[in-house]
C-alpha positions as CSV (number, residue, x, y, z in Angstrom):
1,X,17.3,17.8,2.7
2,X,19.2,18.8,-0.4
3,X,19.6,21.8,-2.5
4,X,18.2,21.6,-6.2
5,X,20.1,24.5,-7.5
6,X,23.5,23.3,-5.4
7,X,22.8,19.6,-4.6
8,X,24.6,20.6,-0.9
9,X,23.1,19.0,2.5
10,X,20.7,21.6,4.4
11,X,18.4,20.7,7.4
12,X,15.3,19.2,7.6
13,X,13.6,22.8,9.1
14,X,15.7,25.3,6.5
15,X,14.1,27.7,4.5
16,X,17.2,28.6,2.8
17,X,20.3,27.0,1.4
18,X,23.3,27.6,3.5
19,X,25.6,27.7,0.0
20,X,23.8,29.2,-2.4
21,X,20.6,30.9,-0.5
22,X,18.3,29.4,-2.7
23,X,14.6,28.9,-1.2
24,X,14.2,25.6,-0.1
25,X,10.5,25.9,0.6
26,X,9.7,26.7,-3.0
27,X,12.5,24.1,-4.2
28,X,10.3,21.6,-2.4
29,X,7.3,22.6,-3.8
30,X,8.1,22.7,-7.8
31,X,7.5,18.9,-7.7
32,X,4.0,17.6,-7.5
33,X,3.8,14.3,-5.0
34,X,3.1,11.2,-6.9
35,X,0.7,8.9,-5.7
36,X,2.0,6.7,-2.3
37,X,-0.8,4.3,-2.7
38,X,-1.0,3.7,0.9
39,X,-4.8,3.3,0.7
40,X,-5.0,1.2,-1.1
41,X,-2.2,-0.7,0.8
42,X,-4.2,-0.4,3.8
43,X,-7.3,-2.1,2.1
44,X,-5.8,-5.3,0.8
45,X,-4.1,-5.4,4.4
46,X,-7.3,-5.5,5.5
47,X,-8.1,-8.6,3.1
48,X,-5.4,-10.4,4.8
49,X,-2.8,-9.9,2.0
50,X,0.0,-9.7,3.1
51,X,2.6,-8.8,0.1
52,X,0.3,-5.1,0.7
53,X,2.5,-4.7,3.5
54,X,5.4,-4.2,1.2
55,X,3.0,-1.7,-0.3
56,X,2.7,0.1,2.5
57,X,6.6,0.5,3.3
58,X,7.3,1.5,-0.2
59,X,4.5,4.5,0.3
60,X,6.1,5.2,3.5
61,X,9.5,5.9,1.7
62,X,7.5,7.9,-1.0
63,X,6.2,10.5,1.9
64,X,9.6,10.6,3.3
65,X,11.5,11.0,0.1
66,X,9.1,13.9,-0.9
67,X,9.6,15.4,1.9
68,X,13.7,15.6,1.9
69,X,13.7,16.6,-1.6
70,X,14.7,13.3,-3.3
71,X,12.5,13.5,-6.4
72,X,14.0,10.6,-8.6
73,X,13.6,7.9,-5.6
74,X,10.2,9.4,-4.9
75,X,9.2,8.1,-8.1
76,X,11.2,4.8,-8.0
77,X,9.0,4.1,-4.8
78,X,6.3,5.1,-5.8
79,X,6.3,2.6,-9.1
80,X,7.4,0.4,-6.5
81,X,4.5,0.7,-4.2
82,X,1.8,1.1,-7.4
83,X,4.1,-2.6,-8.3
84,X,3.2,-4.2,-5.1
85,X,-0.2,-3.0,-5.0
86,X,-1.0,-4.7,-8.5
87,X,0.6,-8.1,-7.4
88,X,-1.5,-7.6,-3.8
89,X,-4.6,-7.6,-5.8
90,X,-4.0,-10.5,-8.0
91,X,-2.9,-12.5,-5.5
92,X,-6.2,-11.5,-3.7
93,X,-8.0,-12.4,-7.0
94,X,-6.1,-16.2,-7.3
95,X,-6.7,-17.4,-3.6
96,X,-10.7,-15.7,-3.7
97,X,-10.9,-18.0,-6.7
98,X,-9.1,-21.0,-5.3
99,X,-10.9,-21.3,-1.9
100,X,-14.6,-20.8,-3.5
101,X,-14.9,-24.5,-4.0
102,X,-13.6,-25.0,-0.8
103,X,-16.0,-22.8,0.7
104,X,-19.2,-24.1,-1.2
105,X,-18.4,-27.9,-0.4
106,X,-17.9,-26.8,3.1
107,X,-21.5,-25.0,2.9
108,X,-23.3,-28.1,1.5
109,X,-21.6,-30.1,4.5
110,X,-23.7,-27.5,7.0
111,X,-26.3,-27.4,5.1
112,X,-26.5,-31.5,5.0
113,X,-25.6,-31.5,8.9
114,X,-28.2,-28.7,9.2
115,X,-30.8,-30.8,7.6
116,X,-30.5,-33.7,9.2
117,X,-31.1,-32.2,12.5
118,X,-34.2,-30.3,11.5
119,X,-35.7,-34.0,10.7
120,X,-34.4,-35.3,14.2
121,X,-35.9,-32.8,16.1
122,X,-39.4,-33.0,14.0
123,X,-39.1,-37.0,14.8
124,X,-39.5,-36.0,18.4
């Protein structure tokens, strides 16, 4: 983790800068987390989309960055991740769209295959 007041290299655990003394707990909280969007990452995983899984990484790097004090690449990541999300969900939108009249031609096939059974069975 880095020093805001110094910029010099502490650890992870340290509650205090080893060059200037600041206070690295309150350093870390003066920034307010942005949004990681690993939610709704998860969610459009769920639908099978996989371009949510770069998402998901991105949100990863947002915890991660938060939590070693690296503000500015905390919010590249996290326009990143909202970035990804956006395409995820259009691209859910596109192939939801495409594969509808796939889906209903291959419902009226059923149904026709359905239908003609009924009848054979009532010949009987």
């Amino acid at each position: 983790m880095f020093c805001r007041k110094c910029g010099s290299k502490n650890d992870d655990n340290a509650w205090k800068c080893v060059t200037c003394g600041a206070d690295m707990h309150e350093l870390r909280q003066e920034k307010v987390k942005p949004k990681n969007y690993m939610v709704f990452s998860v969610l459009l995983l769920l639908s099978c989309i996989p371009t949510a899984l770069i998402s998901f990484f991105y949100g990863l790097r947002v915890n991660k960055s938060f939590l070693n004090g690296n503000y500015d690449e905390m919010e590249t990541y996290s326009q990143k991740a909202k970035m990804w999300v956006w395409i995820s969900f259009a691209l859910g939108i596109i192939i939801t769209l495409i594969s509808i009249p796939y889906l209903l031609q291959l419902y009226s096939q059923i149904n026709a295959g359905m239908e003609k059974q009924i009848k054979d069975l009532l010949r009987e």
